[in-house]
Biotite code that builds the C-alpha atoms (Angstrom):
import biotite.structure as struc

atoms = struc.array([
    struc.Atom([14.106, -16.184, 10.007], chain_id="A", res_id=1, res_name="UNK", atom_name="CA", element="C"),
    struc.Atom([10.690, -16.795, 8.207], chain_id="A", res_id=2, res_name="UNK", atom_name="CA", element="C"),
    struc.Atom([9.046, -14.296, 6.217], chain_id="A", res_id=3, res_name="UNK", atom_name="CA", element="C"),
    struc.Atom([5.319, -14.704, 5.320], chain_id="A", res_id=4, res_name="UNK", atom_name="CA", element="C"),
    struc.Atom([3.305, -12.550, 2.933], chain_id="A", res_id=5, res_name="UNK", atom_name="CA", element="C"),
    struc.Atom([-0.635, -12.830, 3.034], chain_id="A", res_id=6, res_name="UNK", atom_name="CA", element="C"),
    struc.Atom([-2.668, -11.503, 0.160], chain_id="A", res_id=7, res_name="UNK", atom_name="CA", element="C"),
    struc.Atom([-0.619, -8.284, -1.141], chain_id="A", res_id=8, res_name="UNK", atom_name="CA", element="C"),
    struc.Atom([-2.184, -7.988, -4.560], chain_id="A", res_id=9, res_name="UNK", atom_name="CA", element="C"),
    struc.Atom([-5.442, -7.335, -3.394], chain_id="A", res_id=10, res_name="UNK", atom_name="CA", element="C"),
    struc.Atom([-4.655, -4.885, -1.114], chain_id="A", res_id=11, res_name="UNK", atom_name="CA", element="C"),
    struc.Atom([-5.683, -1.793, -3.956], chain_id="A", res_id=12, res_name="UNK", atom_name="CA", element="C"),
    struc.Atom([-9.260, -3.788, -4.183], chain_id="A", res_id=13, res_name="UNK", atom_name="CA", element="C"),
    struc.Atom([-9.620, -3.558, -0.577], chain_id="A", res_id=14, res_name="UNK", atom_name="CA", element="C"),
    struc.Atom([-8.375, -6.588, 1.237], chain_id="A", res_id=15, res_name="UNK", atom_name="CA", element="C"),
    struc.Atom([-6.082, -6.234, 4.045], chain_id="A", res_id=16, res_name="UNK", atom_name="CA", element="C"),
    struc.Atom([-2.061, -7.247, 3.771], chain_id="A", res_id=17, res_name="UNK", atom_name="CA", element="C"),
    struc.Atom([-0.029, -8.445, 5.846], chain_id="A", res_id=18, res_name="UNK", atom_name="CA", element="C"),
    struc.Atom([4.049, -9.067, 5.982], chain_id="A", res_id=19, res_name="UNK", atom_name="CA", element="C"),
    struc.Atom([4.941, -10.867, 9.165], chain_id="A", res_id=20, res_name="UNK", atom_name="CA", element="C"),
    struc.Atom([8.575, -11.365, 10.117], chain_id="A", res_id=21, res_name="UNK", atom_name="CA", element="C"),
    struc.Atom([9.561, -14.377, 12.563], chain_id="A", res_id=22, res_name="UNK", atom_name="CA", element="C"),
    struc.Atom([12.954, -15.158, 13.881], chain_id="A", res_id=23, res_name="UNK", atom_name="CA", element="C"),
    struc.Atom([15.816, -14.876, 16.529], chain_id="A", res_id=24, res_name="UNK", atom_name="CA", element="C"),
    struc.Atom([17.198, -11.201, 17.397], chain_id="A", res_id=25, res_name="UNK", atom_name="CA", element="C"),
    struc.Atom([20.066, -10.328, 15.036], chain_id="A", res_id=26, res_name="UNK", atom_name="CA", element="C"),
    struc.Atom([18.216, -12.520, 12.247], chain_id="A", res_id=27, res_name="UNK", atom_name="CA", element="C"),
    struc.Atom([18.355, -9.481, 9.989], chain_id="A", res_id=28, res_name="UNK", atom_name="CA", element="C"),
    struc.Atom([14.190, -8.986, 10.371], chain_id="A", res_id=29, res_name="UNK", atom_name="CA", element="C"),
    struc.Atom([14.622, -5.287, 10.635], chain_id="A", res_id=30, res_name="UNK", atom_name="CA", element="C"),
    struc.Atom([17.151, -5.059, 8.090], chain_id="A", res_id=31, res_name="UNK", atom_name="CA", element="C"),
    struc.Atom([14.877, -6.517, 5.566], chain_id="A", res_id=32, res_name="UNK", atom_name="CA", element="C"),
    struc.Atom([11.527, -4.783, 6.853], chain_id="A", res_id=33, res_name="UNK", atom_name="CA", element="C"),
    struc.Atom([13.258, -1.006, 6.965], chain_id="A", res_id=34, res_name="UNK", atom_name="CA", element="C"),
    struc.Atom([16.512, -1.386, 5.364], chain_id="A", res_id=35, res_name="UNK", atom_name="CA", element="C"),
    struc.Atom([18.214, 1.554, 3.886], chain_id="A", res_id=36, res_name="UNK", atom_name="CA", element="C"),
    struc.Atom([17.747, 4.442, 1.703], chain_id="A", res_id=37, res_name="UNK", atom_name="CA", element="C"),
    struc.Atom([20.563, 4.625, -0.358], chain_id="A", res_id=38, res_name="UNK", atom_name="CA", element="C"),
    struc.Atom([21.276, 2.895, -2.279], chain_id="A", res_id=39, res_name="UNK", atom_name="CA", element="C"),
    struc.Atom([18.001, 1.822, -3.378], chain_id="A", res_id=40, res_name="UNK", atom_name="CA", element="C"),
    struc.Atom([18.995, -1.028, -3.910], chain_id="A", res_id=41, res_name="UNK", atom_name="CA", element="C"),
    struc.Atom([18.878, -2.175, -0.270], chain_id="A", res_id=42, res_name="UNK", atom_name="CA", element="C"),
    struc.Atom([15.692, -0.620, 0.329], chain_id="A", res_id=43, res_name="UNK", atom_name="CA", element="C"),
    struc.Atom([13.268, -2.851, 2.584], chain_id="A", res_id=44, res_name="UNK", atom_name="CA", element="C"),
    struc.Atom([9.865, -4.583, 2.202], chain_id="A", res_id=45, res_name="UNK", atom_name="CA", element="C"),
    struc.Atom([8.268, -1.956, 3.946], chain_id="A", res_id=46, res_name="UNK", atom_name="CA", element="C"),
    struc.Atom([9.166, 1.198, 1.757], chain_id="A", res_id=47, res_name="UNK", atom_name="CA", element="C"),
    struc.Atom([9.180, -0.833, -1.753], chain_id="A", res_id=48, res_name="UNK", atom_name="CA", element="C"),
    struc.Atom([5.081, -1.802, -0.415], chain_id="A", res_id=49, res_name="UNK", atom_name="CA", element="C"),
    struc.Atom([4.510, 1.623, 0.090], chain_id="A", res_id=50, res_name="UNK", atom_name="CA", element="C"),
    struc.Atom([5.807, 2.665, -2.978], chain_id="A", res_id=51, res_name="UNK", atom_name="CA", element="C"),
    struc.Atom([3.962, 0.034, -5.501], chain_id="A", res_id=52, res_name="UNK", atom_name="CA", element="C"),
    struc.Atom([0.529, 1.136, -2.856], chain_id="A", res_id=53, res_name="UNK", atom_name="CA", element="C"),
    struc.Atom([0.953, 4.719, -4.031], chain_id="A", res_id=54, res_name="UNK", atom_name="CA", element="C"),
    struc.Atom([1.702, 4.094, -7.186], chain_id="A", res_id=55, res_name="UNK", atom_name="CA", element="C"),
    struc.Atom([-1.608, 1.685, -7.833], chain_id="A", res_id=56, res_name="UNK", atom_name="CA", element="C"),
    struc.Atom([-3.617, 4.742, -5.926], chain_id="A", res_id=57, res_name="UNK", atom_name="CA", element="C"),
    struc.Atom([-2.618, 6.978, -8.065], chain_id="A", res_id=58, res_name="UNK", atom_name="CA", element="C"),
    struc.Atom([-2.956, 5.710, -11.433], chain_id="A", res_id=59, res_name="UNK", atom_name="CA", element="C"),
    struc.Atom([-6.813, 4.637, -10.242], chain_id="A", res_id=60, res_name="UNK", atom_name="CA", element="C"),
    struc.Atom([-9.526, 6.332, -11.750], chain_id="A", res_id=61, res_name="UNK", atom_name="CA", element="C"),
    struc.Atom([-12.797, 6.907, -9.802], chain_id="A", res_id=62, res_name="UNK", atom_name="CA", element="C"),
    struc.Atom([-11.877, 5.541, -6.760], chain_id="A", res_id=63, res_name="UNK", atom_name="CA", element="C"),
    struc.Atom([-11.140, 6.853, -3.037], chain_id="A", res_id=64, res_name="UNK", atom_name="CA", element="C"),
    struc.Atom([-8.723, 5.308, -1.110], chain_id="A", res_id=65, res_name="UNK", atom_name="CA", element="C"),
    struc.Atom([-7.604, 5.186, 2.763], chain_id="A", res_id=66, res_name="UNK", atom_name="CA", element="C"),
    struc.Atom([-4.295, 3.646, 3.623], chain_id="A", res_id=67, res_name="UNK", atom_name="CA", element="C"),
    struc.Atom([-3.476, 2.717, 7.116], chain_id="A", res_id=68, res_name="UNK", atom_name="CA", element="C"),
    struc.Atom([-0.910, 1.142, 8.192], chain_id="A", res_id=69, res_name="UNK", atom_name="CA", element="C"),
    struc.Atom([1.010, -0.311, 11.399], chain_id="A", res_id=70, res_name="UNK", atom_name="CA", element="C"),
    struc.Atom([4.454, -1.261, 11.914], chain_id="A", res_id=71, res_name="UNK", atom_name="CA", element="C"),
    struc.Atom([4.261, -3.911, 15.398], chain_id="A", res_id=72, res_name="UNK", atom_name="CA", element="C"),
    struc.Atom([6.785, -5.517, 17.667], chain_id="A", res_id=73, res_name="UNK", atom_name="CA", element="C"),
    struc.Atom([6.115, -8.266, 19.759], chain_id="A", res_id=74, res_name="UNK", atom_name="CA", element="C"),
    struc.Atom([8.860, -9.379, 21.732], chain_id="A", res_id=75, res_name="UNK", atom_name="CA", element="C"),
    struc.Atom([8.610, -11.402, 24.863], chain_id="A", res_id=76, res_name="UNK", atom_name="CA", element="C"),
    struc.Atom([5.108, -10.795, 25.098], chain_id="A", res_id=77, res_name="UNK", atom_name="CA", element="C"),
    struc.Atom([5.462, -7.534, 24.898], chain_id="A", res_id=78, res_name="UNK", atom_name="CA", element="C"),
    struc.Atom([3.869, -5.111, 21.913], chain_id="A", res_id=79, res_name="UNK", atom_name="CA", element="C"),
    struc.Atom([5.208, -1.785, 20.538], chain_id="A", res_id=80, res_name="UNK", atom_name="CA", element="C"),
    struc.Atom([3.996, 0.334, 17.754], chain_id="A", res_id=81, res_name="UNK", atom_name="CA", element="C"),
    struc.Atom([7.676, 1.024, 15.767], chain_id="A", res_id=82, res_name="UNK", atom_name="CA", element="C"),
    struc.Atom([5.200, 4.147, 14.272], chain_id="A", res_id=83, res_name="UNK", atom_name="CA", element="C"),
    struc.Atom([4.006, 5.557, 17.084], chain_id="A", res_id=84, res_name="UNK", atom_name="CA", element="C"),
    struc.Atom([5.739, 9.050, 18.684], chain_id="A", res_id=85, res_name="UNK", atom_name="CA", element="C"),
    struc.Atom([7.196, 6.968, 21.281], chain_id="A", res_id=86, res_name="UNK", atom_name="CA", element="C"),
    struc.Atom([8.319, 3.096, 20.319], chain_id="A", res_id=87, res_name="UNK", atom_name="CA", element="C"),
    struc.Atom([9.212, 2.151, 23.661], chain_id="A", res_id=88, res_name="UNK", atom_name="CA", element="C"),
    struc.Atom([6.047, 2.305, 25.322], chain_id="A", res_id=89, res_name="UNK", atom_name="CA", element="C"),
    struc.Atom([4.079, -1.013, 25.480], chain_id="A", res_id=90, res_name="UNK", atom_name="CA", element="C"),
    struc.Atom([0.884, -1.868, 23.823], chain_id="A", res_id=91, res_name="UNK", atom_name="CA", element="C"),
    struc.Atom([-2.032, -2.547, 26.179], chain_id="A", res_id=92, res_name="UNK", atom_name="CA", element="C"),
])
C-alpha cells in the first residue's frame, strides 16, 4: 500500500497535515494508522502524531492552540468518520 505524508512539521505553525493511506483491504493500512498499545513499540502513525502534537503544544510559550482532527474512510465510494460515535454510518 502507499503511504503519503503532506507537510507534518508545520502543523504547530499552523498549516494543516495530512497522512493518507492507499491500498487493497488486508494491506495492513489500519495496522499502521492505529496499531497497538503495547508494546509501544508497535504503536501507529496516528497516536505517535498525536503524541509529538502535544508535546510541541505544550512546550510553546505564548501561543493558543486548537487541534482538530479526523480519522476518514472511503471505501467504494463510500465515507465514514472512524471518530465519530457511530463508524458505520455514511458520510453525506
Amino acid at each position: 500500500f502507499y503511504l503519503v505524508f503532506l507537510p507534518f512539521q508545520g502543523v504547530t505553525e499552523g498549516y494543516n497535515g495530512t497522512i493518507f493511506a492507499y491500498g487493497q483491504t488486508g494491506s495492513g493500512k489500519s495496522f499502521t494508522m492505529q496499531g497497538i498499545v503495547d508494546p509501544s513499540t508497535q504503536k501507529g502513525i496516528i497516536p505517535r502524531a498525536f503524541e509529538h502534537i502535544f508535546e510541541s503544544v505544550q512546550c510553546a510559550e505564548n501561543a493558543k492552540f486548537l487541534v482538530r482532527a479526523s480519522y476518514l474512510e472511503i471505501y467504494n465510494e463510500d465515507i465514514r468518520d472512524l471518530l465519530g460515535a457511530d463508524t458505520k454510518q455514511k458520510l453525506e
